[in-house]
C-alpha positions as CSV (number, residue, x, y, z in Angstrom):
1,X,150.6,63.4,14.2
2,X,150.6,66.5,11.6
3,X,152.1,65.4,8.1
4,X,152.9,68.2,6.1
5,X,154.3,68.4,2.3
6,X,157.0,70.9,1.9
7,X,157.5,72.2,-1.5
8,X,154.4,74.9,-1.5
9,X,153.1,74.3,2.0
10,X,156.4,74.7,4.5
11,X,159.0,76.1,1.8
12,X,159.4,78.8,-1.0
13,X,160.6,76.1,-3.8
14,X,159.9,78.4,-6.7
15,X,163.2,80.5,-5.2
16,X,165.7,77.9,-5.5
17,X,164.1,75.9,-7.9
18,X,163.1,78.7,-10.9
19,X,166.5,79.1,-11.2
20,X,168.6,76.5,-11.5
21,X,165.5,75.3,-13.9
22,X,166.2,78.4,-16.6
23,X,169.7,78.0,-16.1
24,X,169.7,74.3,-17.0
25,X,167.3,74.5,-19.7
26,X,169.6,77.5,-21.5
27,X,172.4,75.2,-21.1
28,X,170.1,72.2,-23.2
29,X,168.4,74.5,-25.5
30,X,165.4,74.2,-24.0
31,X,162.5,76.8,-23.8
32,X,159.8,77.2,-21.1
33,X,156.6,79.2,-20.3
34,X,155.0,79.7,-17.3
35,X,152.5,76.5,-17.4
36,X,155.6,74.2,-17.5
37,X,157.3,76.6,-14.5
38,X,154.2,75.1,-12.4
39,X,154.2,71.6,-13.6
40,X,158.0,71.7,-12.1
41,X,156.9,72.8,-8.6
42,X,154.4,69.9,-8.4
43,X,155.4,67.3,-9.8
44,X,158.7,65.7,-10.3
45,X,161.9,66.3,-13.3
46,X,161.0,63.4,-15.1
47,X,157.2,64.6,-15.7
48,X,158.5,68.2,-17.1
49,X,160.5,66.7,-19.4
50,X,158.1,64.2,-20.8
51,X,156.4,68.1,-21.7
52,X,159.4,69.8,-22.6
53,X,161.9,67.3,-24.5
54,X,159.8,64.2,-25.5
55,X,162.6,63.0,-27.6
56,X,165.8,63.5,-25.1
57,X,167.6,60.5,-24.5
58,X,167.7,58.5,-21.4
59,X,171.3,59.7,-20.8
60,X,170.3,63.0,-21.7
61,X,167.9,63.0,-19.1
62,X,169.7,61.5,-16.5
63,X,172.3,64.1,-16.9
64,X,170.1,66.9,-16.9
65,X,168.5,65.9,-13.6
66,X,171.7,65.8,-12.2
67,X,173.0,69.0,-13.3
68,X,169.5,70.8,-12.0
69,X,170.0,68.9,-9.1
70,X,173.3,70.4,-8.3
71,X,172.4,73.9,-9.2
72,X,169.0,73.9,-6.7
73,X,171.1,72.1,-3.7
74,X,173.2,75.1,-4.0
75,X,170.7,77.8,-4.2
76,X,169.2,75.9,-1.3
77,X,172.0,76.2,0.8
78,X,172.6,79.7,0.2
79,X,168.9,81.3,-0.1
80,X,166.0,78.6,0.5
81,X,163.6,80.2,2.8
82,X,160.4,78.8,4.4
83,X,157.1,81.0,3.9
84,X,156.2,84.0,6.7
85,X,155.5,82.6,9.7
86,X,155.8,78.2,9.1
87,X,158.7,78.2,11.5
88,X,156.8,79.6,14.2
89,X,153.9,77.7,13.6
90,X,156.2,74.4,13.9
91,X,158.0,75.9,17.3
92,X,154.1,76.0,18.8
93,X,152.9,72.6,17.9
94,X,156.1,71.2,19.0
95,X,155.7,73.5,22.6
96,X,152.3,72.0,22.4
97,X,154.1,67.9,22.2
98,X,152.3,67.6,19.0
99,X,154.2,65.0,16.8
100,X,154.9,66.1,13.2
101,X,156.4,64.5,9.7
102,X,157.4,65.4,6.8
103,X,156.3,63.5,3.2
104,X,157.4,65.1,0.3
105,X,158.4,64.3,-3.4
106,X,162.0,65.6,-3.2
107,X,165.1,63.6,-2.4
108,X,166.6,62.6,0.5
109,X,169.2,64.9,-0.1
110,X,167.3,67.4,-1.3
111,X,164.4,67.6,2.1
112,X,167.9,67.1,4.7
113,X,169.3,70.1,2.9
114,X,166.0,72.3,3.2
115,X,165.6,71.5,6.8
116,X,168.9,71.9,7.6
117,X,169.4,74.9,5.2
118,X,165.8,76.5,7.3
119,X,166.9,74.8,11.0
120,X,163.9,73.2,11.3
121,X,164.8,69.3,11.5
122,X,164.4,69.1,14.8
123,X,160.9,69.2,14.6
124,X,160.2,66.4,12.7
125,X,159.9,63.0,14.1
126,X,159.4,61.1,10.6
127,X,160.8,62.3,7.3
128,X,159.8,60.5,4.4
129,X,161.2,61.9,0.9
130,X,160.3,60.5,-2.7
131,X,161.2,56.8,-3.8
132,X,161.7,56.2,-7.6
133,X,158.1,54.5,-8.9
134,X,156.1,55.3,-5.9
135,X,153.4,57.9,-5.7
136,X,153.0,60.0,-2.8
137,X,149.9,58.1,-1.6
138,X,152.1,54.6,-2.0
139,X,154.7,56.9,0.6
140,X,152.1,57.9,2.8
141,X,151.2,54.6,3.4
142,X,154.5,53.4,4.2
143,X,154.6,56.2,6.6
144,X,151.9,55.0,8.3
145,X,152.7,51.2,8.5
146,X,156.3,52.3,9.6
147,X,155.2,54.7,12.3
148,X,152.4,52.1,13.6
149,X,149.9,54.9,13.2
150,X,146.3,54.7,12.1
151,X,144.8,57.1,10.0
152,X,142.9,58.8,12.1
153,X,145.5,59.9,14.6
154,X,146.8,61.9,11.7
155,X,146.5,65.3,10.0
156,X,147.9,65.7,6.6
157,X,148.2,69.6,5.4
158,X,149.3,70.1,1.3
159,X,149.0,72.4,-1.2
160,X,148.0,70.3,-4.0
161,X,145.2,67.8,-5.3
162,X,148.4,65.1,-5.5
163,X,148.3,65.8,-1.3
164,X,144.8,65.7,-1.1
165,X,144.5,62.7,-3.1
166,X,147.2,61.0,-0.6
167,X,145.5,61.5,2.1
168,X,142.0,60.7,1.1
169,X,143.4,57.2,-0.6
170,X,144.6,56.6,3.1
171,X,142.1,58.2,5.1
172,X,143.5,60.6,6.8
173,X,142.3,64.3,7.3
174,X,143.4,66.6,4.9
175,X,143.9,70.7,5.6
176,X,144.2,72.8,2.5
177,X,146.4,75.8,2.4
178,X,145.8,78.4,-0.4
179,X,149.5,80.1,-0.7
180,X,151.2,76.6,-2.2
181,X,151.3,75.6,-5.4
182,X,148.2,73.5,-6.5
183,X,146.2,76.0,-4.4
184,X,143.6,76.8,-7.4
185,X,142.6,72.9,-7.6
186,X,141.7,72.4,-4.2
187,X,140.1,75.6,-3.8
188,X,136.6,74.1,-3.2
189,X,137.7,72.2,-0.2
190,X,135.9,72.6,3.1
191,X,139.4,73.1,5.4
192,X,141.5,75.5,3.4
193,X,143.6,77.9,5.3
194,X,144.6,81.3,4.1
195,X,147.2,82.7,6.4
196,X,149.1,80.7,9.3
197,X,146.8,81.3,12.2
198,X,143.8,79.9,10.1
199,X,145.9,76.8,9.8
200,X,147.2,76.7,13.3
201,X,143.4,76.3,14.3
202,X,142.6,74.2,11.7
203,X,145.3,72.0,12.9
204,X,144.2,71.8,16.6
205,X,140.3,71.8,15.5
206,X,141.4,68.8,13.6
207,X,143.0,67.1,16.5
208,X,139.8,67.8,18.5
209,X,137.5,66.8,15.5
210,X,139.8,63.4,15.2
211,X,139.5,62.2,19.2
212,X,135.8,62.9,18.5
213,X,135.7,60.5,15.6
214,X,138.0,57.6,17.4
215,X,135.4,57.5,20.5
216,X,132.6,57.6,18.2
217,X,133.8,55.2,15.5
218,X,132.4,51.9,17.3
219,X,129.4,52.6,19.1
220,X,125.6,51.4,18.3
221,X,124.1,54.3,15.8
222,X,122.4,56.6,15.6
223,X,124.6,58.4,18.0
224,X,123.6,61.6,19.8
225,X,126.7,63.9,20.3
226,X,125.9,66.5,22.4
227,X,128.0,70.1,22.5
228,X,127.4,72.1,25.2
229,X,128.6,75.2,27.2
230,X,128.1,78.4,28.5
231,X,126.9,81.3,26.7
232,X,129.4,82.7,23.9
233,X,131.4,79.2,24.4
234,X,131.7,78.9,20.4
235,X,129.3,75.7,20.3
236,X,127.4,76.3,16.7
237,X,131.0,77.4,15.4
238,X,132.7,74.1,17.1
239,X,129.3,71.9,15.6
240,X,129.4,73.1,12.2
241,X,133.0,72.3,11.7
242,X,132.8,68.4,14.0
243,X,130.1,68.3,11.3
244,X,131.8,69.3,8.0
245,X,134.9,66.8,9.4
246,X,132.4,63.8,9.8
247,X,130.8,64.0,6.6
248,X,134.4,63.9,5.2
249,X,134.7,60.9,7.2
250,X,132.2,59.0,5.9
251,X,129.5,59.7,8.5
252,X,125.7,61.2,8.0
253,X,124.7,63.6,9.8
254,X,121.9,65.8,11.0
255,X,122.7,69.3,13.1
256,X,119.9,70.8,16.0
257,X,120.3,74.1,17.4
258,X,118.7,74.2,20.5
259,X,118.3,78.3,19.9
260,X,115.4,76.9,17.3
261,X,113.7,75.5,20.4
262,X,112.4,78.8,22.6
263,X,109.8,79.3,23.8
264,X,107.7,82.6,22.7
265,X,108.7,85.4,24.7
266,X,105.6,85.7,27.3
267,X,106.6,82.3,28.9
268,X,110.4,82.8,28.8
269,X,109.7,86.6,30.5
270,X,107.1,85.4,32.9
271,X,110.0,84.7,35.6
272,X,112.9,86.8,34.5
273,X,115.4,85.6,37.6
274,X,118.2,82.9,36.1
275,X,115.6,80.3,37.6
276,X,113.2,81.2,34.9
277,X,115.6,80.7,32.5
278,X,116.7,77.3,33.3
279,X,112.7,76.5,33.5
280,X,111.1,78.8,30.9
281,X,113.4,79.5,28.0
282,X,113.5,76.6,25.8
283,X,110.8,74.1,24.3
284,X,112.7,71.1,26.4
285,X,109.5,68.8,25.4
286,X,109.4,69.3,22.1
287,X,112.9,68.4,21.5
288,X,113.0,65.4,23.3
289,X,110.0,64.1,21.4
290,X,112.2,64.6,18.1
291,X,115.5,62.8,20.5
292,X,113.4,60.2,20.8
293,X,111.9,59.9,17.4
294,X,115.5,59.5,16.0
295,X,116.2,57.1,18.5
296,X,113.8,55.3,17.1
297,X,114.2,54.6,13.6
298,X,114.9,57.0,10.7
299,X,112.9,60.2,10.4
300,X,112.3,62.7,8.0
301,X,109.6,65.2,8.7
302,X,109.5,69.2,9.5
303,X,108.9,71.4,12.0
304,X,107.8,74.4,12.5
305,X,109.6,76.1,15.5
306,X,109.9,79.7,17.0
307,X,111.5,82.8,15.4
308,X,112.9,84.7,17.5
309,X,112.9,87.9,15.7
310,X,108.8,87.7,14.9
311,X,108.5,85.4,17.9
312,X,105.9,83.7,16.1
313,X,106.2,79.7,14.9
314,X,107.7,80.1,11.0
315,X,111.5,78.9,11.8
316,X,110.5,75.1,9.6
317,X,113.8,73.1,10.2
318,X,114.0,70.1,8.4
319,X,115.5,66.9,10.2
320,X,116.4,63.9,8.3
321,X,118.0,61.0,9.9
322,X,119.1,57.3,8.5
323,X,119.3,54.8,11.3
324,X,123.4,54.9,11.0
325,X,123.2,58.9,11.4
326,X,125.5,61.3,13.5
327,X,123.4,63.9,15.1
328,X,125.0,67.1,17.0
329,X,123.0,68.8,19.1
330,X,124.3,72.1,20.3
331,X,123.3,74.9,22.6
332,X,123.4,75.7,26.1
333,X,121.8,73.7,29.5
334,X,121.8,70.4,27.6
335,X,122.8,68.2,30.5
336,X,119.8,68.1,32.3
337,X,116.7,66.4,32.3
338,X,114.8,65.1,30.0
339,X,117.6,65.2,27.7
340,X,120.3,64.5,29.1
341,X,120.4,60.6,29.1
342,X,119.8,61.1,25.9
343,X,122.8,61.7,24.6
344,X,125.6,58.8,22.9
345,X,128.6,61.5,23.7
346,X,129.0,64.9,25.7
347,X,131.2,67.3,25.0
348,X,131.9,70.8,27.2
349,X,133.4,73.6,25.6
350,X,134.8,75.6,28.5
351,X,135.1,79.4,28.9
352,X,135.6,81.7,31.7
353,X,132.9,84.0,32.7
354,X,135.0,87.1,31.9
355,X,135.7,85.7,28.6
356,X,131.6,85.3,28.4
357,X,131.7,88.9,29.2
358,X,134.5,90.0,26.9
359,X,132.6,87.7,23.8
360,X,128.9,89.4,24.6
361,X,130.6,92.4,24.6
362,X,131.9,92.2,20.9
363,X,129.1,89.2,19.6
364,X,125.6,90.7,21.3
365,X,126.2,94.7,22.0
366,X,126.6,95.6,18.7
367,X,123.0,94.0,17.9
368,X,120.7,94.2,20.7
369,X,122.5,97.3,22.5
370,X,124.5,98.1,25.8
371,X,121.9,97.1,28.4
372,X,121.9,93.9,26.7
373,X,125.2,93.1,28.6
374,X,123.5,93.3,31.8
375,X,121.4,90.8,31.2
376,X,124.3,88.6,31.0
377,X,125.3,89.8,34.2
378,X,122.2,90.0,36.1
379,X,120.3,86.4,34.3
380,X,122.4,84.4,32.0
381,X,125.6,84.1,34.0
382,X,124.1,83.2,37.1
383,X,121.7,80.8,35.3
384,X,124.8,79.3,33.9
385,X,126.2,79.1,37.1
386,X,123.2,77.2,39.1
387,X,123.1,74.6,35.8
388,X,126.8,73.8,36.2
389,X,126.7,73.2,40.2
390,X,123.1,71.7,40.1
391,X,123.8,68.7,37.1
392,X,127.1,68.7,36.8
393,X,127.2,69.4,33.1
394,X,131.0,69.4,32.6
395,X,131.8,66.3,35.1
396,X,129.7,64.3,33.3
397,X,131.1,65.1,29.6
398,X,133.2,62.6,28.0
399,X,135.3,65.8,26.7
400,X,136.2,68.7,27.9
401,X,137.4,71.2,26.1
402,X,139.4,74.8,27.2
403,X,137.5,77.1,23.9
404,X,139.1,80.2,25.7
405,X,140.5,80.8,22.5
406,X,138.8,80.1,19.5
407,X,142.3,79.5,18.0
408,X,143.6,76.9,20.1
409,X,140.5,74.6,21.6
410,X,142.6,72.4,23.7
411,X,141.5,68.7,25.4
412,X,141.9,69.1,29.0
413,X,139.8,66.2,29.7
414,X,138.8,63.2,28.2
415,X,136.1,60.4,30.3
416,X,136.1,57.0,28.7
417,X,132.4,56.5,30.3
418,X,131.2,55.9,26.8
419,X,128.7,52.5,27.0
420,X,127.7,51.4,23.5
């Protein structure tokens, strides 16, 4: 389930908002400057004019949200307008039977009218609008008790630290997007998106990144998670951000590249045929002594591992484990002996071998030169190829995962094999 807010994250408010806000202030003598425009757009009538008339009366007040009211239902109706591309977005993850919501700090009246006003209703299963002395966590919450959902089958995506602060007090996932309102005060956040396709694969990262954290979430630590794949599957990319979303979610963990484990280039060219590579290219040994270590009992120690540049040993990594820690372990051939019964949780990121090709072509070229590309062709690929027949790499993964496009990694698979 995606939650969104919708004043700053799905809809332009300040259009039909701004308005009907000057036009009622004239008509009360009020005057406003920009800060109180933004106070407005996140917060709620009541809080602007605690700033802005102090001393009104209640009945005052009450009549002067309901003439604003009136005005902006109005300029709704005839001009409200979602930002580029949102509706779009919405029509994909609906193709794609992902479940969304709506929880905002508008009225009723007022979210009914934008969806209606922007035809986008449809696409929401819950919509929960402000309730008079509730905060928008308080609302969250109620979404999720109503919905019988658990907060980690949800995404929430705001604008503001009020969104990020309701979905960090109910532990849900939170994706920042930097074109709402509140932008500037989340700006530090890990997840912000800048246009629509960054939040499109945030949102179906997320999902991924979620599934991963519900297998995980009960079994005997420290836990080895394993991502593997073909060459140019997007592993390291797909690591970094599982790891970025764990720490968020309370986890520790500890990254391994499994590129920091070759072996020095006379024993990885001595047999240049894809056998050779399966045998001779990586430092299996030495890497399953560390597996093993942090099997063990907490580590924390240094070593100093193979630069491939130099190729001489002055790559130190640093690994640093607790006995409750999340390890992720990336690279390619991991599913194999000696490592591979190692591993707490597999995933596969698959790829076609074309896409391999097309990925090499725009990732390695540019670096190492043309003929690198045959090397793909000629050693890599059919390396890969022997590794997934021979062991089985992606039959044997708890998830498998289409990474054809970076954009859209999509679950086409998921083994409950898991044995704590």
């Amino acid at each position: 389930m995606v939650i969104f807010d919708l004043d700053g994250t799905l809809y332009r408010t300040h259009e039909t908002s701004l308005p009907p806000l000057y036009e009622t202030c004239r008509k009360y003598n009020l005057t406003l400057n920009p800060e109180d425009e933004r106070v407005l757009l996140f917060t709620t009538n009541d809080t602007l004019l605690d700033r802005i008339a102090p001393d009104m009366s209640q009945e005052q007040r009450e009549q002067f949200k309901r003439d604003i009211h009136i005005r902006e239902i109005e300029a709704i109706k005839e001009k409200g307008r979602l930002f580029d591309g949102i509706k779009n977005l919405l029509s994909d993850l609906s193709s794609d039977k992902i479940d969304m919501a709506i929880c905002g700090m508008g009225s009723k009246e007022y979210i009914e009218t934008v969806l209606a006003r922007c035809n986008i209703a449809q696409y929401f299963k819950y919509v929960y609008p402000s309730v008079k002395g509730l905060t928008k966590s308080q609302r969250l919450k109620e979404l999720l008790y109503e919905s019988k959902l658990k907060s980690d089958e949800c995404i929430f995506v705001g604008d503001s630290v009020t969104d990020m602060t309701a979905a960090d007090d109910n532990g849900i996932p939170f994706i920042g997007i930097n074109w709402g309102y509140g932008a500037k005060e989340i700006s530090e956040y890990d997840a912000i998106a800048g246009n629509i396709s960054q939040l499109k694969s945030f949102i179906y990262l997320f999902s991924v990144f979620s599934k991963v954290g519900r297998d995980i979430k009960s079994l005997d630590t420290p836990i080895i998670i394993g991502v593997n794949g073909v060459d140019t599957s997007g592993k390291t990319e797909f690591s970094i951000g599982l790891q970025r979303f764990l720490e968020h979610r309370g986890f520790h963990t500890q990254m391994i590249h499994l590129d920091d484990f070759h072996n020095q280039r006379y024993v990885r060219m001595k047999d240049n045929s894809p056998e050779g590579y399966i045998s001779n290219a990586f430092d299996m040994k030495t890497l399953e002594k560390l597996l093993d270590e942090i099997k063990a009992g907490p580590i924390d120690r240094k070593i100093n591992l193979l630069d491939l540049d130099s190729d001489t040993y002055t790559n130190m990594q640093h690994y640093k484990t607790t006995g409750k820690s999340v390890v992720i372990l990336e690279g390619t051939m991991l599913y194999r002996p000696p490592l591979d019964s190692l591993f707490t949780y597999k995933i596969f990121l698959d790829i076609s071998f074309d896409e391999v090709l097309r990925r090499a072509i725009i990732r390695d070229v540019p670096k190492y030169g043309k003929d690198f590309l045959q090397k793909y062709i000629d050693r890599y690929i059919p390396a890969q190829k022997i590794y997934l027949d021979r062991f089985h790499a992606k039959e044997n993964s708890h998830l498998i995962i289409d990474n054809n496009d970076f954009g859209k990694p999509i679950i086409v698979q998921n083994n409950n094999v898991i044995t704590s």
